[in-house]
TIKOLMAR-717416 format. One record per residue (C-alpha): residue number from 0; residue in one letter; x, y, z. Coordinates in steps of 0.5 Angstrom, whole numbers, plus 2048, in hexadecimal, padded with zeros to 3 digits. Layout:
# TIKOLMAR-717416
+-----+------+-----+-----+-----+
: seq : type :  px :  py :  pz :
+-----+------+-----+-----+-----+
: NUM :    A :   X :   Y :   Z :
...
+-----+------+-----+-----+-----+
//
This chain:
# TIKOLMAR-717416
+-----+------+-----+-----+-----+
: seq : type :  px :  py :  pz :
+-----+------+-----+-----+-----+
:   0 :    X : 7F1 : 7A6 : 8AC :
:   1 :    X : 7ED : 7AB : 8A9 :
:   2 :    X : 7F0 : 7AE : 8A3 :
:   3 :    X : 7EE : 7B4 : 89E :
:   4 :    X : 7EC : 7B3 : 898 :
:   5 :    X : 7EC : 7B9 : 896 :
:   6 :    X : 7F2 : 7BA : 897 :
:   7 :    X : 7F4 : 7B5 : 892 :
:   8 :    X : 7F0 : 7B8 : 88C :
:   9 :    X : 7F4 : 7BA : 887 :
:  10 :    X : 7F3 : 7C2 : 886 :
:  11 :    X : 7F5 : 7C1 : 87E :
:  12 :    X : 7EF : 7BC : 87D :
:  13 :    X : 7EB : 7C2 : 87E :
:  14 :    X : 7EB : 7C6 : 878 :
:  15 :    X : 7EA : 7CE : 87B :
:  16 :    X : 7E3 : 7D2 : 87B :
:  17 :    X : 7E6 : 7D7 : 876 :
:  18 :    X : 7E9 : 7D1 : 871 :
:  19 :    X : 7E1 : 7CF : 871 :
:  20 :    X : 7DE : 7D5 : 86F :
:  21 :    X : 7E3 : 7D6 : 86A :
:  22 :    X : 7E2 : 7CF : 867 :
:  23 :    X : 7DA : 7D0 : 868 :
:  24 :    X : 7DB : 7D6 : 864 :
:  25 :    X : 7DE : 7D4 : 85E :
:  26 :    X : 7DA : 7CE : 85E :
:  27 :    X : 7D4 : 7D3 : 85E :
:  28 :    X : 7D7 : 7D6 : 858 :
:  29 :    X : 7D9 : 7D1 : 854 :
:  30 :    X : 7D1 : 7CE : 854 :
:  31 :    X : 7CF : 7D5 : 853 :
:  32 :    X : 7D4 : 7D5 : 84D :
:  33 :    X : 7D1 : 7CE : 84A :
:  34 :    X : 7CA : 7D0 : 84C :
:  35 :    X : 7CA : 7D6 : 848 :
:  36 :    X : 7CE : 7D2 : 842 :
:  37 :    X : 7CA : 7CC : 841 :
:  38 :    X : 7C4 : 7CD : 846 :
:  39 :    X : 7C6 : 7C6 : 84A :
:  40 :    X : 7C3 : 7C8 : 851 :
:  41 :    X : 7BC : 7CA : 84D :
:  42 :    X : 7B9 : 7C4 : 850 :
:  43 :    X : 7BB : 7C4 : 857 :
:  44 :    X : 7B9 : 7CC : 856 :
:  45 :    X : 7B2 : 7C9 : 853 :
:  46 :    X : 7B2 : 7C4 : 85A :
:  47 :    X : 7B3 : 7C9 : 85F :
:  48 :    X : 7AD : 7CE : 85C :
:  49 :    X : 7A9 : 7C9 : 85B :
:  50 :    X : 7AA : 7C7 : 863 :
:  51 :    X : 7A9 : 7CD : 866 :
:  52 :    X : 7A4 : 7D1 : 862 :
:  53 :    X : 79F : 7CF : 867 :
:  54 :    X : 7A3 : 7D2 : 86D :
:  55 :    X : 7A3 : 7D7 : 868 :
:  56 :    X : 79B : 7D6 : 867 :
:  57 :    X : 79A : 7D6 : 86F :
:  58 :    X : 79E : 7DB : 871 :
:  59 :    X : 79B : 7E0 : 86B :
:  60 :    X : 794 : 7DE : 86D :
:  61 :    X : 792 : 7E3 : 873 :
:  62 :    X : 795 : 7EA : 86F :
:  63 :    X : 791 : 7E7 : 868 :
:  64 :    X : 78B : 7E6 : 86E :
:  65 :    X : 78C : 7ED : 86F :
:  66 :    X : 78C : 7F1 : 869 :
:  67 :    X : 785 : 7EE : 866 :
:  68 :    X : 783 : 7EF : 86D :
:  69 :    X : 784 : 7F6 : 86B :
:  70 :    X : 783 : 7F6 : 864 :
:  71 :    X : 77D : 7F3 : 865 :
:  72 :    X : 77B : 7F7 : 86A :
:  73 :    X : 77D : 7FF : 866 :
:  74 :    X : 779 : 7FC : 85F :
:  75 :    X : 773 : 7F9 : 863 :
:  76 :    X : 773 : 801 : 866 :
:  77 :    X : 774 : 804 : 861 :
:  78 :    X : 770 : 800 : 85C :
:  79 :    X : 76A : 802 : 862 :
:  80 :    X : 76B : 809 : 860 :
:  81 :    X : 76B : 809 : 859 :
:  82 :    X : 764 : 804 : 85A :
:  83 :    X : 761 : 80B : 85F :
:  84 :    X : 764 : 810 : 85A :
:  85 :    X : 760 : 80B : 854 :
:  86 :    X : 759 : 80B : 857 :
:  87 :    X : 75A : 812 : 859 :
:  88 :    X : 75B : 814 : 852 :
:  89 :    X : 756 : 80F : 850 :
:  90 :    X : 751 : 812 : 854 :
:  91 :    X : 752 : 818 : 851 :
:  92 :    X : 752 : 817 : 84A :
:  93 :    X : 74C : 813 : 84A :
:  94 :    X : 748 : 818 : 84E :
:  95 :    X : 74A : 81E : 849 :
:  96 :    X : 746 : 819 : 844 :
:  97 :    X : 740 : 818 : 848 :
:  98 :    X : 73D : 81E : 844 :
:  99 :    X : 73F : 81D : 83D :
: 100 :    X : 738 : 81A : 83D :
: 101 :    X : 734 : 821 : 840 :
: 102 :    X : 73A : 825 : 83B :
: 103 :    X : 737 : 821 : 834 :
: 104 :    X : 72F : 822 : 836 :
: 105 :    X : 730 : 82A : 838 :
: 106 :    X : 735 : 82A : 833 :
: 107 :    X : 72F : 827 : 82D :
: 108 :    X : 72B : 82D : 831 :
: 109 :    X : 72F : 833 : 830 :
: 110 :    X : 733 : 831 : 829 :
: 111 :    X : 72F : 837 : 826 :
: 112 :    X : 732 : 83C : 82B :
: 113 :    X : 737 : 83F : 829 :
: 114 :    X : 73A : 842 : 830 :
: 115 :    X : 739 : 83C : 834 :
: 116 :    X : 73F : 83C : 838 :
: 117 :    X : 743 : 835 : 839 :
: 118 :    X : 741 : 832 : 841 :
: 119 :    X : 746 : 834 : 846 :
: 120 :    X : 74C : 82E : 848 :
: 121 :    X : 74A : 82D : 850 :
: 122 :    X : 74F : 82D : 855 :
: 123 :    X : 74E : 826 : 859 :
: 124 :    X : 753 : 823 : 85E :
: 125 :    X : 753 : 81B : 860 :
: 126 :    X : 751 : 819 : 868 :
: 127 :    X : 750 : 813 : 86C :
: 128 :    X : 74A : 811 : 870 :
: 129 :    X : 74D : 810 : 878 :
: 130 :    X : 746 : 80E : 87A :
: 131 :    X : 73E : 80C : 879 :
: 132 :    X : 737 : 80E : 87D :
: 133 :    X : 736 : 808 : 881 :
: 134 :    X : 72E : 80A : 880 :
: 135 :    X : 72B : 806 : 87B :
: 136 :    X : 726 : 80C : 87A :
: 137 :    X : 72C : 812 : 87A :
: 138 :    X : 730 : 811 : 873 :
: 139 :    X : 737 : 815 : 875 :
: 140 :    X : 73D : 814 : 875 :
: 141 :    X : 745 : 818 : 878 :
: 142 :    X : 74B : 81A : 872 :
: 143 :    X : 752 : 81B : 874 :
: 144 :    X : 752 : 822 : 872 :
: 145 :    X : 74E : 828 : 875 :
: 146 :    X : 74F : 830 : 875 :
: 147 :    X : 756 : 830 : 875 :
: 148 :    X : 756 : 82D : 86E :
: 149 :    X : 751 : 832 : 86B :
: 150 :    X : 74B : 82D : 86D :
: 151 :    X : 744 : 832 : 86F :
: 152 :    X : 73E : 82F : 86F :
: 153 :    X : 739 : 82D : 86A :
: 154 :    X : 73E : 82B : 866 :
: 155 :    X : 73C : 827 : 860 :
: 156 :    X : 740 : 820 : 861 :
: 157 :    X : 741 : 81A : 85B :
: 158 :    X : 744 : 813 : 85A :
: 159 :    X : 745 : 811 : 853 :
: 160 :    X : 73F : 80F : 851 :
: 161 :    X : 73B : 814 : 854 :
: 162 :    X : 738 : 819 : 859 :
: 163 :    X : 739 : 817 : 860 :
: 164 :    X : 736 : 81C : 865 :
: 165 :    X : 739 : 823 : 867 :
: 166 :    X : 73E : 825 : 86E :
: 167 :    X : 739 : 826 : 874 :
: 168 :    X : 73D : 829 : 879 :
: 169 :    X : 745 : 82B : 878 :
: 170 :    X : 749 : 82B : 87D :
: 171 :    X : 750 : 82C : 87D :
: 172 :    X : 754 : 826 : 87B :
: 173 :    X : 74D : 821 : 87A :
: 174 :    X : 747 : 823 : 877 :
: 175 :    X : 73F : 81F : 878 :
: 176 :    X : 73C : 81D : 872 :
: 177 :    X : 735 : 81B : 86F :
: 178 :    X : 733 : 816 : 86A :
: 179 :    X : 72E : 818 : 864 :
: 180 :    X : 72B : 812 : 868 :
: 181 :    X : 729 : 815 : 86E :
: 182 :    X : 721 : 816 : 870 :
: 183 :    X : 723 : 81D : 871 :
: 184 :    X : 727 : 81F : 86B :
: 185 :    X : 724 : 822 : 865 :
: 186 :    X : 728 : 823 : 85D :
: 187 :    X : 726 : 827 : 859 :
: 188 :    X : 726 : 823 : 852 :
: 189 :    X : 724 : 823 : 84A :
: 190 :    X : 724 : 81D : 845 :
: 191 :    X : 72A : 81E : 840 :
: 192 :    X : 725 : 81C : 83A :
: 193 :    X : 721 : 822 : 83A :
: 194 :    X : 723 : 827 : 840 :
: 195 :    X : 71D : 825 : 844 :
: 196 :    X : 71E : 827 : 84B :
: 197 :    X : 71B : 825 : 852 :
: 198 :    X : 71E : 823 : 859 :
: 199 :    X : 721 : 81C : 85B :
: 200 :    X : 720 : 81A : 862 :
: 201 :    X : 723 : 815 : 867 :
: 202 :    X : 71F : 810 : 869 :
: 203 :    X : 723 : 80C : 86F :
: 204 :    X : 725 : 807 : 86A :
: 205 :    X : 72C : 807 : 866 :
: 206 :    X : 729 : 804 : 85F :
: 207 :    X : 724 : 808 : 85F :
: 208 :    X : 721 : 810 : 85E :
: 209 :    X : 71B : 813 : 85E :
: 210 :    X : 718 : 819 : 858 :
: 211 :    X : 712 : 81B : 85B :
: 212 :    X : 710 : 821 : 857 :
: 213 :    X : 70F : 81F : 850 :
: 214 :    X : 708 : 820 : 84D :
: 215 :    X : 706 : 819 : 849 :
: 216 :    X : 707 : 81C : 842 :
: 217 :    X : 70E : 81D : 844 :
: 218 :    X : 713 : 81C : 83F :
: 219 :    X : 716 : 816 : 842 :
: 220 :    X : 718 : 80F : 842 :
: 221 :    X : 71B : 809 : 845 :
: 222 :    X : 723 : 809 : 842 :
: 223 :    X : 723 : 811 : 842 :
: 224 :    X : 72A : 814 : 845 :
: 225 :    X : 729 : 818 : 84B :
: 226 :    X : 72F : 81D : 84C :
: 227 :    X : 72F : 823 : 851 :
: 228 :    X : 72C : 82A : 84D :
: 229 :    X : 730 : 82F : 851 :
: 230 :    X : 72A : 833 : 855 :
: 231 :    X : 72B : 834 : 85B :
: 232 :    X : 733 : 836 : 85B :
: 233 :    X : 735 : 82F : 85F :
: 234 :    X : 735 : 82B : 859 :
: 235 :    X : 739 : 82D : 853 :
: 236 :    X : 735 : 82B : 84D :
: 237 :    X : 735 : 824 : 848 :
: 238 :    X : 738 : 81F : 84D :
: 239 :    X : 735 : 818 : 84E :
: 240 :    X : 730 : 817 : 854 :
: 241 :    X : 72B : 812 : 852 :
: 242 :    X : 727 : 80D : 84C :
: 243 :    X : 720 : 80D : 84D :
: 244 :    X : 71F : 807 : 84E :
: 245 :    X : 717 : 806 : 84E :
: 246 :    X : 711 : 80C : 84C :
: 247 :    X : 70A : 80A : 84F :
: 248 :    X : 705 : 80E : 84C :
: 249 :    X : 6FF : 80F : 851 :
: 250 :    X : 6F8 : 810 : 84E :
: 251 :    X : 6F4 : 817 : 852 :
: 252 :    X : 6FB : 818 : 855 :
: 253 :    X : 6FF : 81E : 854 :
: 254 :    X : 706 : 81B : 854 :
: 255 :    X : 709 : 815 : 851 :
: 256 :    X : 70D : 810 : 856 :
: 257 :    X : 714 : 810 : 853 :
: 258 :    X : 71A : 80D : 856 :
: 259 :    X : 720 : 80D : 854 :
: 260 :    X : 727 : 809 : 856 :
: 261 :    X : 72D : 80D : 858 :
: 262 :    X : 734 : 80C : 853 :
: 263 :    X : 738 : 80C : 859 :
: 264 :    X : 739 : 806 : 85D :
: 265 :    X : 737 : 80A : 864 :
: 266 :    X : 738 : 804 : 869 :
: 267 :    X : 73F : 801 : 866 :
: 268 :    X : 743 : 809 : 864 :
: 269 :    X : 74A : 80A : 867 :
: 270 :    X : 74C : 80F : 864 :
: 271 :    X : 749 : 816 : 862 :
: 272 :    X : 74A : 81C : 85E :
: 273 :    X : 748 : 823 : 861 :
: 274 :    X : 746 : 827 : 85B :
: 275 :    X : 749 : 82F : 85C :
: 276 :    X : 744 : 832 : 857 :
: 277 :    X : 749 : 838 : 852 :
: 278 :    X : 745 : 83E : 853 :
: 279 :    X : 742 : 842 : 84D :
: 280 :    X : 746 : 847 : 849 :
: 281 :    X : 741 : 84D : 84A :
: 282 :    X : 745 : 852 : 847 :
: 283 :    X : 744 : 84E : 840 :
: 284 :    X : 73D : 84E : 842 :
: 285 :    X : 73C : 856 : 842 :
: 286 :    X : 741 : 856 : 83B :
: 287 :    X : 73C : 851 : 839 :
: 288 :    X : 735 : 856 : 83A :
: 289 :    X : 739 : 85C : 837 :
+-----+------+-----+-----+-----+
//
């Protein structure tokens, strides 16, 4: 015979669910009331911290992943365009400066003209090289700005450190550009030292040009800067272009044989200025005659 145990429990053994909760409750009060009088439960609190941090740690992991991921990534952006906005700037200013040399030889020149009129700010804007003439004996090279952005041909251009060459054909958004290097190219230069002017050649190398019109008692050395003289209009005057490097005085010979090497790097330049030359004021120049 089978009998039911179940049916001989004693319903008033089992203590009733809501009974439970209440005891639990008070329970809970009462430690909370002793943990906050006496801090009894601060070791057990200190345990369990201890044993779940690094559940915490895990679980935190992937969203601290992704917020450095996206710092890092927002300060390497805008760290990149500070860098470009520095260089720019740089580029700039140092190119401003290229004719304090030129600027103190004149001015030495003139200190006895009383209406000797200050040289003119050149506008200048900074272009980046796209492309250079594979052709060992072509020196030219592409920019990434054209007609649109004012670029004409026979535009002067410079790096930081000196001329650089001049705007061969503008096109719309690009434009073709020569080297002061090229076999074709001729610059019209002077020496800073004492106003001597003459023409620099390209010579199919990067480190070196040619001044084949100087007589052999010209008034020039090895070290004597050579910066552009503004004849010609392309170039504006009193930038960089070269140091005489050698002067070779060729007995019975009309002209010595003088190279000079170019201050700009012309094979290792990224980044270029195009020079806007400021126009002359002619209505001051008409004053000035009355």
């Amino acid at each position: 015979m089978i009998t039911d145990r179940s049916a001989n429990t004693n319903p008033a053994r089992i203590p009733a669910l809501g009974t439970r909760v209440l005891v639990c409750i008070a329970l809970s009060i009462l430690l909370m009331v002793i943990d906050h009088r006496q801090n009894t439960l601060d070791t057990v609190r200190k345990g369990i911290s201890t044993a779940v941090y690094p559940i915490m740690v895990v679980v935190d992991a992937p969203f601290r992943l992704w917020n450095w991921l996206s710092e890092s990534t927002a300060d390497r952006s805008a760290l990149q365009v500070e860098v470009a906005r520095l260089e720019a700037e740089r580029a700039l200013t140092r190119a401003e400066l290229l004719q304090l040399t030129a600027l103190r030889a004149e001015n030495d020149r003139l200190r006895d003209l009383l209406d000797a009129r200050p040289r003119t700010r050149d506008k200048m804007r900074v272009a980046e090289i796209m492309a250079v003439d594979a052709n060992p004996y072509r020196h030219s090279f592409v920019i990434d700005i054209g007609e649109s952005d004012g670029v004409y041909t026979g535009q002067a251009i410079i790096d930081a450190d000196g001329v650089i060459g001049q705007v061969l054909d503008a096109g719309i958004s690009t434009s073709q550009a020569i080297l002061i290097s090229d076999p074709s190219h001729a610059l019209p230069v002077e020496v800073s030292r004492n106003g001597l002017r003459t023409i620099a050649n390209g010579t199919g190398y990067f480190d070196r040009l040619d001044l084949p019109f100087l007589p052999n008692n010209a008034d020039i050395v090895a070290g004597d800067v050579l910066v552009t003289s503004g004849l010609g209009g392309a170039f504006p005057a009193g930038y960089p272009v070269a140091i005489v490097g050698s002067v070779n005085r060729i007995p019975q010979a009309q002209f010595a044989d003088v190279t000079a090497t170019p201050s700009a790097a012309l094979d290792q330049v990224r980044e270029v200025l195009l020079i806007w030359t400021a126009p002359t004021d002619d209505s001051d120049d008409e004053v000035d005659d009355e």
